[in-house]
C-alpha positions in Angstrom: -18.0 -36.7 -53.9 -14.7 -34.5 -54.2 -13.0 -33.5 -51.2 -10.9 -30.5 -51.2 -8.6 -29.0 -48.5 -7.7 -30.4 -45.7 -9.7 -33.8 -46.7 -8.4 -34.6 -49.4 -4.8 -34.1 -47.9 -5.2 -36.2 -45.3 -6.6 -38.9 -47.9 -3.9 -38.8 -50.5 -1.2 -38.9 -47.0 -3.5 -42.2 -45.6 -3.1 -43.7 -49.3 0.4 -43.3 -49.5 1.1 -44.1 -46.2 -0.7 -47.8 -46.8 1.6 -48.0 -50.2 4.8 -47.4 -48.6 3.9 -49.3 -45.4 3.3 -52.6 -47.7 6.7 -51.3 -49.5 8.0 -51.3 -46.0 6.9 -54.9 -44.9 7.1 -56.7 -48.1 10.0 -55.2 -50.1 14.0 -55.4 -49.9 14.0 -51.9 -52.2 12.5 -50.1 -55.5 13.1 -52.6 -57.8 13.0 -51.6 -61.3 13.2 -47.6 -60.3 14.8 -46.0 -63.2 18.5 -45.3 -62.4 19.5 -42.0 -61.4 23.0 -40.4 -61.4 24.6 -39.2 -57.9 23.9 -35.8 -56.6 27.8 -34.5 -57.7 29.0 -32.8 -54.5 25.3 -33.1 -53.2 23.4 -30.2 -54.3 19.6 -29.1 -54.7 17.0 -30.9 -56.8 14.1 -29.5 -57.8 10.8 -31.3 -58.0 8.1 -29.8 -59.8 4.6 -30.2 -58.0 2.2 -28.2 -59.6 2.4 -24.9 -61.9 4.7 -22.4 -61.1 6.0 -24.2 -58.1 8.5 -27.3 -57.3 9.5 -28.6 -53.8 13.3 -28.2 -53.3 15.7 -30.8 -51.8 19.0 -30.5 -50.7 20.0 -34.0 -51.2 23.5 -35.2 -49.9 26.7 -36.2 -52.2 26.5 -39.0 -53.5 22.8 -39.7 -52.9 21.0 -41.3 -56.0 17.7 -39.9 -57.0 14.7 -41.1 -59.0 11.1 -39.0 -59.9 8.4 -41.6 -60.3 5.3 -39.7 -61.8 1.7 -41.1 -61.8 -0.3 -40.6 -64.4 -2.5 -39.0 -61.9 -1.4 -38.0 -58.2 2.0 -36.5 -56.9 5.1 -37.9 -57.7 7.4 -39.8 -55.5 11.2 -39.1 -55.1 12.9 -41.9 -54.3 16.6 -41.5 -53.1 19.4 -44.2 -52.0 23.1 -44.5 -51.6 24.8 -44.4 -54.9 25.2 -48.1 -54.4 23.5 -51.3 -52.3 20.3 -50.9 -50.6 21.3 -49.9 -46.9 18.4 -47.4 -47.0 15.7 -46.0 -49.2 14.0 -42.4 -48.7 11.1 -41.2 -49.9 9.3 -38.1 -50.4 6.0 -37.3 -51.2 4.9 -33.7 -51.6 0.8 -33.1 -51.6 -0.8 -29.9 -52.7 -3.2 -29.0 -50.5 -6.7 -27.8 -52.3 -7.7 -25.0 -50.3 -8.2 -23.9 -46.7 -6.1 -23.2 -44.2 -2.9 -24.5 -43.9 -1.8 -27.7 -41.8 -1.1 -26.1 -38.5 0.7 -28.1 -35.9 -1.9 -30.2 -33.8 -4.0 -31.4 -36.9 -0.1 -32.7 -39.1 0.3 -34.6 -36.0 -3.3 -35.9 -35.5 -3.0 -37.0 -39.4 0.6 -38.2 -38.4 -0.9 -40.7 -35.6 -4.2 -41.8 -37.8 -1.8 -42.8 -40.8 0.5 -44.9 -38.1 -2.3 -46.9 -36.8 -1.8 -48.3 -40.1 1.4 -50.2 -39.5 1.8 -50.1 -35.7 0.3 -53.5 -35.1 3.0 -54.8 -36.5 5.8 -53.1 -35.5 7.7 -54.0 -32.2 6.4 -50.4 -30.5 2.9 -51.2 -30.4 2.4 -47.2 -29.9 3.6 -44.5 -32.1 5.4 -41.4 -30.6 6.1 -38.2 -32.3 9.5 -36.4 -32.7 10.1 -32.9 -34.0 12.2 -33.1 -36.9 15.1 -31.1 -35.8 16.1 -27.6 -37.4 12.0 -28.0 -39.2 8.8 -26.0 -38.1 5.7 -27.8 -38.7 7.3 -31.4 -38.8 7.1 -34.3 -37.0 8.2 -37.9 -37.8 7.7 -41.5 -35.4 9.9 -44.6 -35.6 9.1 -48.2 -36.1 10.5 -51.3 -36.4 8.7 -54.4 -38.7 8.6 -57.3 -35.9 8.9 -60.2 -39.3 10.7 -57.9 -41.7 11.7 -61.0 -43.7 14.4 -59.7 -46.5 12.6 -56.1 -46.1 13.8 -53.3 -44.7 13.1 -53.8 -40.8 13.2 -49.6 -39.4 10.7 -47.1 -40.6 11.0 -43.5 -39.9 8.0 -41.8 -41.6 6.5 -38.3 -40.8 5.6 -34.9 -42.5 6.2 -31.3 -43.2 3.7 -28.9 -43.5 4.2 -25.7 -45.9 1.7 -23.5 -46.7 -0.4 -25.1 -49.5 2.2 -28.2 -49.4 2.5 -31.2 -47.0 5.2 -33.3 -47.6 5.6 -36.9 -46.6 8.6 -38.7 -46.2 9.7 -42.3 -45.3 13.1 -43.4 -44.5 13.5 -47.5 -44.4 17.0 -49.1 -43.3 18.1 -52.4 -42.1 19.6 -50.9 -38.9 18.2 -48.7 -36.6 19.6 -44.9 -36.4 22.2 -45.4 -39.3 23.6 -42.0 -39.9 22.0 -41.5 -42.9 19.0 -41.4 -41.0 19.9 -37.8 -39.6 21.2 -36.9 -43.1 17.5 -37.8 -44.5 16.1 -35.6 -41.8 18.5 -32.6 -42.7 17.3 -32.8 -46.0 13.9 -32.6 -44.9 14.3 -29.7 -42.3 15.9 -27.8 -45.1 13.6 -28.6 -48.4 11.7 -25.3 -49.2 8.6 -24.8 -51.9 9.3 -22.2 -54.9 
């Protein structure tokens, strides 16, 4: 049966969130992502999503970026310092098929369902909201891995809603609150769809 709207949204999000939370628990970063050269003086990067229209990220200096496109499904940008693995971002936008847009309560409802995922084995045990600051329409939650292993141990992982577009994002680090964190979070309160 094919789901359209607000379904299949909230599908595609719960998918991706169980990739990236076994990225998040088992992995140490993207290995064998295709290199990608510095933003030079930071700058926007346009992402096309569908015809006619691409998600637009204002990514910091020095910030490496990588596309990774499915053969079916949305693609994935996958951004990093220019070198080492002290963090990894990602960004997921999701066209939504129809309906009406993602309004405020139902993004974090769908936020909250895809965390249940990976709260049982974070340190937390619960998983509180935060407004993404300078965003409408976005909320993210924090986490930490209790066994993180060599993997990144701090999640930050949430969602903007456009109209037509949700975008996910998930920021993994080794410490908590690094200051590209807030950077990550800029670029999300300030990505727009053309």
């Amino acid at each position: 049966m094919r789901r359209t709207g607000v379904a299949a949204v909230v599908g595609a999000v719960a998918a991706m969130a169980g990739l990236l939370a076994a990225v998040w628990w088992q992995a140490a970063g993207p290995r064998g992502a295709a290199a990608a050269a510095p933003a030079p003086g930071g700058g926007a990067w346009r992402v096309p999503i569908g015809p006619g229209r691409a998600l637009v990220l204002d990514v910091p200096q020095g910030w490496r970026m990588t596309v990774r496109r499915p053969v079916a499904g949305p693609p994935t940008v996958l951004i990093g310092p220019s070198e080492g693995d002290a963090f990894r971002f990602l960004v997921t936008p999701l066209l939504q098929g129809g309906g009406a847009p993602l309004d405020g309560t139902r993004l974090k409802g769908f936020l909250h369902q895809i965390g249940q995922r990976v709260v049982a084995r974070s340190v937390e045990g619960r998983i509180d909201l935060e407004p993404v600051p300078g965003a409408e329409r976005a909320w993210y939650y924090r986490l930490t891995d209790r066994e993180p292993g060599e993997g990144y141990r701090h999640l930050a992982q949430g969602a903007r809603a456009f109209d037509g577009v949700v975008m996910t994002f998930t920021f993994l680090s080794h410490v908590p609150d690094p200051p590209a964190l807030a950077e990550a979070l800029r670029v999300v309160a300030t990505a727009r769809v053309e």
